[in-house]
Legacy VTK file of the C-alpha trace (Angstrom):
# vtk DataFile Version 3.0
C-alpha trace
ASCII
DATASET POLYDATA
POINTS 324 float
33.363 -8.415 18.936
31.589 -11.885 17.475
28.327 -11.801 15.948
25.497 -12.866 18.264
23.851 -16.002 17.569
21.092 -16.496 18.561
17.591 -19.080 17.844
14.495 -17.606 18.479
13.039 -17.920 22.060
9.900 -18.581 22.878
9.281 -15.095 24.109
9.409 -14.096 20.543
6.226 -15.787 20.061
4.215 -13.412 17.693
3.229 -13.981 14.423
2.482 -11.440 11.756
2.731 -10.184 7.956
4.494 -7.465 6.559
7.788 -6.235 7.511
7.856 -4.523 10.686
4.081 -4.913 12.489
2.339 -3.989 15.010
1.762 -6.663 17.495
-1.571 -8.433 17.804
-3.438 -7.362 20.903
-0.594 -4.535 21.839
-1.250 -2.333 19.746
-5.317 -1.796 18.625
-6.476 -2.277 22.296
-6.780 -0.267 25.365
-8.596 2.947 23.912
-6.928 2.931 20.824
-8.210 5.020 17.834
-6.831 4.380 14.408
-7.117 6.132 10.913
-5.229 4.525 7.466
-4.909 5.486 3.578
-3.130 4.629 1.265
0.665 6.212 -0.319
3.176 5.190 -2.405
1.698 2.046 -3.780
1.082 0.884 -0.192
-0.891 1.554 3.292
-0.717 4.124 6.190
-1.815 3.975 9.543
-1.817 6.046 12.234
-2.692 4.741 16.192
-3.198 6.704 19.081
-5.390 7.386 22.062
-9.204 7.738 21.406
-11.195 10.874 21.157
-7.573 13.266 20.425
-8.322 14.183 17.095
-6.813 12.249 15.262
-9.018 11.839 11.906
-8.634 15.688 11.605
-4.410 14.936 10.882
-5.558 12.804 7.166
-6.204 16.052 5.386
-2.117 17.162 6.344
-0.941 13.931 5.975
-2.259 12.933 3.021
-1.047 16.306 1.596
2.789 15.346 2.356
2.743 12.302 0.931
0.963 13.612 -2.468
4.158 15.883 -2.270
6.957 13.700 -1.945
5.378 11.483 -4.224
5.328 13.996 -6.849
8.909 14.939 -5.931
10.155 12.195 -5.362
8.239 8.778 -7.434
10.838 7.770 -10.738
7.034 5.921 -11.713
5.905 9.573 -12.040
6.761 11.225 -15.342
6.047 15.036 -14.056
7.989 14.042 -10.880
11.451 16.429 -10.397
13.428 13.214 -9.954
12.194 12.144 -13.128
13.023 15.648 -14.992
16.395 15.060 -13.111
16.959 11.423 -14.527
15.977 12.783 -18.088
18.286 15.523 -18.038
21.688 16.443 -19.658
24.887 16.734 -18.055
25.236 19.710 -15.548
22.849 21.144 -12.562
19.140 20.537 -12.174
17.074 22.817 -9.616
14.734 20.971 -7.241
12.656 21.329 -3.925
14.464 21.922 -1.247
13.057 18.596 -0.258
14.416 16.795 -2.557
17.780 18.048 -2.409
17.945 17.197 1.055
16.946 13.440 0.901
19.142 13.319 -2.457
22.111 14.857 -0.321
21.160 12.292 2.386
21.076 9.307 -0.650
24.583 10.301 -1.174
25.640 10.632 2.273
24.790 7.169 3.315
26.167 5.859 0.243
29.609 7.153 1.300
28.958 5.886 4.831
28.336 2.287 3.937
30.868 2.381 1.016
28.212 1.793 -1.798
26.448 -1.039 -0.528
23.536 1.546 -0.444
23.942 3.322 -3.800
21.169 5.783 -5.253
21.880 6.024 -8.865
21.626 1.778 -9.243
17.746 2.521 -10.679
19.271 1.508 -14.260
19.933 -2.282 -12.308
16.529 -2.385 -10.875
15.078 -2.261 -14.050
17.496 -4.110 -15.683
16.191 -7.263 -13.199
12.373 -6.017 -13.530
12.288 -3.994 -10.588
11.771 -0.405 -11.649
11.135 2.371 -14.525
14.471 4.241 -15.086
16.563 3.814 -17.875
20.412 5.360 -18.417
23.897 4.785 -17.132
25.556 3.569 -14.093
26.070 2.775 -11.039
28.375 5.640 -9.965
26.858 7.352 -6.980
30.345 9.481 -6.853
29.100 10.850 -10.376
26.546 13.075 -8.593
26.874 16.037 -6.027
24.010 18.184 -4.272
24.702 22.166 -3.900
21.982 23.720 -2.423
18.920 22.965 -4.254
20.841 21.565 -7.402
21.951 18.377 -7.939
24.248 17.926 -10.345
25.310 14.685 -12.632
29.089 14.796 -14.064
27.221 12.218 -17.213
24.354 12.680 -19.041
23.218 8.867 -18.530
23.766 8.836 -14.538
20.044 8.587 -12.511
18.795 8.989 -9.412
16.546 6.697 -7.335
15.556 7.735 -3.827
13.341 4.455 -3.257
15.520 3.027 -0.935
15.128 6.157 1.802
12.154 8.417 0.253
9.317 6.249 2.128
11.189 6.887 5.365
11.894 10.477 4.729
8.311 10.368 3.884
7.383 8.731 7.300
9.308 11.727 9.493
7.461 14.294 7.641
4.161 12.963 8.916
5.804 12.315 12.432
6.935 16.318 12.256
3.036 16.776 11.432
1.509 14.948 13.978
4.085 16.382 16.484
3.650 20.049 15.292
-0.391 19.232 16.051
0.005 18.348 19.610
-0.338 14.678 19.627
2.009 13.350 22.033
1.267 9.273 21.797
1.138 8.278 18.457
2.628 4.609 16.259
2.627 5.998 12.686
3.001 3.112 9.833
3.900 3.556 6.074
3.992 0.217 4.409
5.388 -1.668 7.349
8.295 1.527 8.488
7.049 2.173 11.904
7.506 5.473 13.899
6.680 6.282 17.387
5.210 9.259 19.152
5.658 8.722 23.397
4.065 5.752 24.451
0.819 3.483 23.932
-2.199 4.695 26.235
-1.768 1.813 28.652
1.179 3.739 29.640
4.259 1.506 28.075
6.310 1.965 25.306
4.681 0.842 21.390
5.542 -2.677 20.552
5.945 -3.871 16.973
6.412 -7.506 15.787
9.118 -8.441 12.840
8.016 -10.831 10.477
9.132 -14.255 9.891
11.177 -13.765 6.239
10.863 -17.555 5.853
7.110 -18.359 5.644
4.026 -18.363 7.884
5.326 -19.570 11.196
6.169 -17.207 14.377
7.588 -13.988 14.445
11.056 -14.365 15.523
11.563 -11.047 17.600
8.852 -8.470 19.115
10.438 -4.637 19.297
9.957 -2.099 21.749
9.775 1.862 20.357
10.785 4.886 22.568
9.086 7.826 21.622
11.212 9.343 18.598
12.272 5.909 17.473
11.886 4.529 13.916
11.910 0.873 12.613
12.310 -0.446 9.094
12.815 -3.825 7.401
14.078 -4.880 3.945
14.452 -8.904 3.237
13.317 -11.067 0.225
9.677 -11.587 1.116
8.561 -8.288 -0.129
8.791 -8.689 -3.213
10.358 -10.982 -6.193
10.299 -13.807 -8.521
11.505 -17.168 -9.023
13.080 -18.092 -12.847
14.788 -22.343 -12.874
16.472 -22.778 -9.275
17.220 -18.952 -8.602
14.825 -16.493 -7.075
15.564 -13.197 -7.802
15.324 -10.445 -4.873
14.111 -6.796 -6.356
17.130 -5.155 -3.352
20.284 -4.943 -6.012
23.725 -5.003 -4.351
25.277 -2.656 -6.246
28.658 -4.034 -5.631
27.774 -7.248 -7.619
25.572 -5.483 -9.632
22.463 -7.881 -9.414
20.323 -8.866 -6.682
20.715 -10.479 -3.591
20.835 -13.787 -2.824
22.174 -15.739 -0.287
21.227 -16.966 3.146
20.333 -13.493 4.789
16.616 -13.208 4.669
15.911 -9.918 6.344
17.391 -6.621 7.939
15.369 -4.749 10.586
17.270 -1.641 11.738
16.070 0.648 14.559
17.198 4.433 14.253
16.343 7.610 15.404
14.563 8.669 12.118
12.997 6.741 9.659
15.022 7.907 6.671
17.692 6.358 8.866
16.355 2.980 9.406
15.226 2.880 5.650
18.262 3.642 4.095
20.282 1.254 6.234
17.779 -1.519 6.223
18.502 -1.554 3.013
22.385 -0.775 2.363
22.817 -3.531 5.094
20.910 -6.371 3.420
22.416 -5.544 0.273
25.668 -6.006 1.937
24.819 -9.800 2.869
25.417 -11.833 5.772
28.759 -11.640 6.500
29.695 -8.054 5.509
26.604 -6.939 6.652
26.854 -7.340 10.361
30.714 -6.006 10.037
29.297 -2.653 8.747
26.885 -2.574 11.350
29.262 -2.490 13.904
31.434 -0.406 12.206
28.484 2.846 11.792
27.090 1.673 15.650
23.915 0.930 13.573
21.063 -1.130 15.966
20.360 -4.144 13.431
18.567 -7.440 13.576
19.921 -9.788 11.079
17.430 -13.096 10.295
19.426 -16.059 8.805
18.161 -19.281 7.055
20.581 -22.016 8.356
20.026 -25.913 8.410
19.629 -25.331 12.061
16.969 -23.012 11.156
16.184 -19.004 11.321
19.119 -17.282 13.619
19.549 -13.872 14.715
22.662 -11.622 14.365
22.240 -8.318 16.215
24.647 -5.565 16.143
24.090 -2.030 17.881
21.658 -1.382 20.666
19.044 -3.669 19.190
19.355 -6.131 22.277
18.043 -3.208 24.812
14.810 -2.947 22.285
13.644 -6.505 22.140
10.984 -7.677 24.459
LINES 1 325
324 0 1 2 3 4 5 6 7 8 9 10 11 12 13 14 15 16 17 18 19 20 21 22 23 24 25 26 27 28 29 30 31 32 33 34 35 36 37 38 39 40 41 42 43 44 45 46 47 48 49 50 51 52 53 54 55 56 57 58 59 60 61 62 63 64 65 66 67 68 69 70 71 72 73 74 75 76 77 78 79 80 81 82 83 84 85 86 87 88 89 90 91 92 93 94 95 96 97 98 99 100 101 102 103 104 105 106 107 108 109 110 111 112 113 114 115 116 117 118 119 120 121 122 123 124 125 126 127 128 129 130 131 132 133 134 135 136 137 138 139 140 141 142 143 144 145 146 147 148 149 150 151 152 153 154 155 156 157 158 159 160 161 162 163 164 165 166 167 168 169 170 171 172 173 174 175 176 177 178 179 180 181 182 183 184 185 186 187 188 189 190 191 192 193 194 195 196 197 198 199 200 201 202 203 204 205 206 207 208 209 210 211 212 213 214 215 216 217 218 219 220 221 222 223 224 225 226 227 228 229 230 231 232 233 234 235 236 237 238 239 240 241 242 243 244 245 246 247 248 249 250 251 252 253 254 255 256 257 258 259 260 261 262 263 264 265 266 267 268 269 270 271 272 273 274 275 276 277 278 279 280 281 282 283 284 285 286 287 288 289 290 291 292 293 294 295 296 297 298 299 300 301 302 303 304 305 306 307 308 309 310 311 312 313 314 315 316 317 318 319 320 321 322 323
């Protein structure tokens, strides 16, 4: 099956920042009540019909995130990932939390053949990206049993970045669910989740951005209830140094960051762990190899490339039945 190529229609008119957005006039209208903080170095918001009770979820929410934050943050020096990364050789208990997004980590690193690869925190900061220091990459070095993971060497690390914020994301979807709210659009730092459907009675529609500068959004999204939508690209964050500008997502294979014409990956999945983790094993993978592993794991991608001919789409899965 040949990649679909594909420019941007006019239908796909919307124009927004961030990665994965709500779309203007779509989302904040119609009897629409929202609440927001902030997490993780970044903003949450929560949407959903007015007058439900929604402000009285923060106090929960909040709560979560403090916790996987603590778990889970290698920024944090207390954190259990950071006791982990410190440690010798051998087992290290941990939350049961954390030994299930760790297990997950190490999962989808076997699934996409280490183009998503949790102990490459060592690169990250290597290029400027991140706070750990030791060995590696050698994801295959590491093994969760139970509620202990363990590392075979003393120097190997782990860094959930890449799929914490999601995992993060479908613990506050679990919380708002577990509450009663039954039409909800939660959003952590441009991940989107949704909850049934808006209060005009159709499905939540988010906007992704353009990866290439200000202009039009090249594709509008439409979320089932239980859906989840994440984006990684070059936008985000990184910095320029002679002719080269360096992209803080590290493909592990080449050990240093991405570059290349690929500009963003927005993957729809049925959790947001999901979508984070692939979002960004898939753009670490690149433009060519990227799309192949899509098909190969049936994974609902959106692939923006910079060509001469300008931005085109390559879209793999059941993203085509999503986009408006």
């Amino acid at each position: 099956m040949k990649n679909k190529v594909i420019q941007p229609t006019r239908r796909h008119f919307l124009g927004l920042g961030g990665a994965a957005l709500l779309a203007p006039g779509m989302a904040w209208a119609d009897g629409v009540e929202t609440i927001s903080g902030a997490a993780f170095g970044t903003t949450w918001h929560l949407a959903g019909p007015s007058g439900r009770g929604l402000p009285q979820l923060r106090p929960a929410i909040e709560a979560a995130f403090g916790e996987v934050d603590r778990q889970m943050s290698p920024w944090r020096g207390d954190s259990e990932i950071s006791g982990f990364n410190a440690g010798p050789e051998g087992g290290h208990r941990v939350s049961a939390d954390t030994a299930r997004v760790a297990a997950a980590s190490l999962a989808l690193a076997q699934e996409s053949g280490g183009r998503f690869d949790p102990t490459v925190g060592p690169l990250v900061a290597r290029w400027g990206f991140g706070p750990i220091s030791g060995s590696g990459p050698d994801w295959r070095g590491l093994a969760v049993e139970q509620n202990t993971i363990v590392k075979h060497t003393a120097g190997l690390t782990l860094d959930l970045c890449g799929i914490a914020k999601g995992w993060a994301l479908d613990r506050a979807v679990r919380l708002a669910r577990a509450a009663g709210h039954e039409n909800l659009l939660l959003d952590l730092g441009g991940e989107l989740a949704a909850i049934g459907t808006h209060p005009a009675g159709r499905a939540w529609r988010v906007a992704v951005e353009n990866p290439i500068g200000d202009g039009p959004a090249p594709a509008v999204l439409r979320l089932a209830d239980g859906q989840a939508v994440a984006t990684s690209g070059t936008q985000a964050q990184g910095y320029g140094a002679g002719a080269r500008t360096y992209s803080h997502i590290i493909d592990p294979v080449q050990q240093e960051p991405t570059e290349g014409a690929l500009k963003s990956v927005t993957v729809l999945a049925p959790t947001a762990m999901q979508a984070d983790g692939w979002a960004t094993a898939l753009f670490a993978a690149g433009a060519e190899a990227g799309p192949a592993l899509a098909r190969l794991r049936h994974i609902a991608a959106l692939f923006l490339v910079d060509t001469p001919e300008g931005l085109q789409q390559l879209r793999t899965g059941a993203i085509d039945a999503a986009l408006i």
